[in-house]
N, C-alpha and C positions, 0 to 999 in steps of 0.2 A: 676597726674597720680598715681594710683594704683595696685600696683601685687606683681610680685617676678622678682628674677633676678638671675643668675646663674653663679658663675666663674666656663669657661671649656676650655679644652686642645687639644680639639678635632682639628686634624693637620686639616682635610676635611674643617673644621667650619672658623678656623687659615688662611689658603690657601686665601680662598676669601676676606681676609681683606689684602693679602697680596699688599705694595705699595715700587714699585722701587728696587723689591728683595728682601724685608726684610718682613719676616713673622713674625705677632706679640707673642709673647709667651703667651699669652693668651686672652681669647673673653670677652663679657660678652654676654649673651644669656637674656633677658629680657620676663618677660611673660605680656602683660597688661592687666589688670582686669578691670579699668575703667580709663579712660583720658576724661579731661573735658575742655570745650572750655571755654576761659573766655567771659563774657557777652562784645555784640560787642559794647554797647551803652556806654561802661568805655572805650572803646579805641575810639570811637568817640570822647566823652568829654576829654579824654587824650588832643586830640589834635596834638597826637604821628606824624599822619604824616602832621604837617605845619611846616615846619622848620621856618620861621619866628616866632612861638611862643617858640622855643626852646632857653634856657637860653644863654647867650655871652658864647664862647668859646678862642674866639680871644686873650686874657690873660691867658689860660693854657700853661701850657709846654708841649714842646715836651714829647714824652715819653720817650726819651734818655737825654732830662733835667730830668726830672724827676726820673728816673735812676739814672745819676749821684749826685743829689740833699741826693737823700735815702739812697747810698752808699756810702757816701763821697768818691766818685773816683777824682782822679785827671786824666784826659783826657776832653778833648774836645769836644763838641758837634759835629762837624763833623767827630772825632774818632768812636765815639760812634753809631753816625749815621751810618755809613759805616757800624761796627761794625755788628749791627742789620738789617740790610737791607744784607748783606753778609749770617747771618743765615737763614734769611725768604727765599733767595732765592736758598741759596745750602746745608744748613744742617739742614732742615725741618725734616728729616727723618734716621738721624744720631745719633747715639747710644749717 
């Protein structure tokens, strides 16, 4: 995609993005000049949507392993888990 984009304060602009009472302190107002599809025949041959040809996943970690892993935290995978599933579900939208 190509254009411009515009940081603004406008409350009117603000207002509509507002979620759960909290009004964002600022927007981004975007202008597009050109957006371009990518060629479908690359996402064919991707193969994007056969999930059988998509690589084993079954050997990564959690992402609260993973967390813990990066951070050297000492807590628990079910700490952690809880942890993160407590955010997603009630302070999505918390300062």
């Amino acid at each position: 995609m190509n254009g411009r984009a515009q940081v603004i304060r406008d409350t009117p602009v603000r207002k509509v993005c507002e979620i759960n009472g909290r009004m964002p302190d600022f927007a981004i107002l975007t202008h597009v000049e050109e957006a371009f599809y990518h060629c479908g025949k690359s996402i064919i041959r991707s193969r994007l949507w056969q999930s059988d040809e998509h690589p084993m996943s079954k050997n990564l970690p959690t992402y609260a392993e993973a967390l813990i892993a990066h951070c050297k935290l000492e807590v628990g995978c079910d700490e952690m888990g809880a942890h993160l599933s407590n955010n997603e579900e009630n302070r999505l939208y918390d300062e």
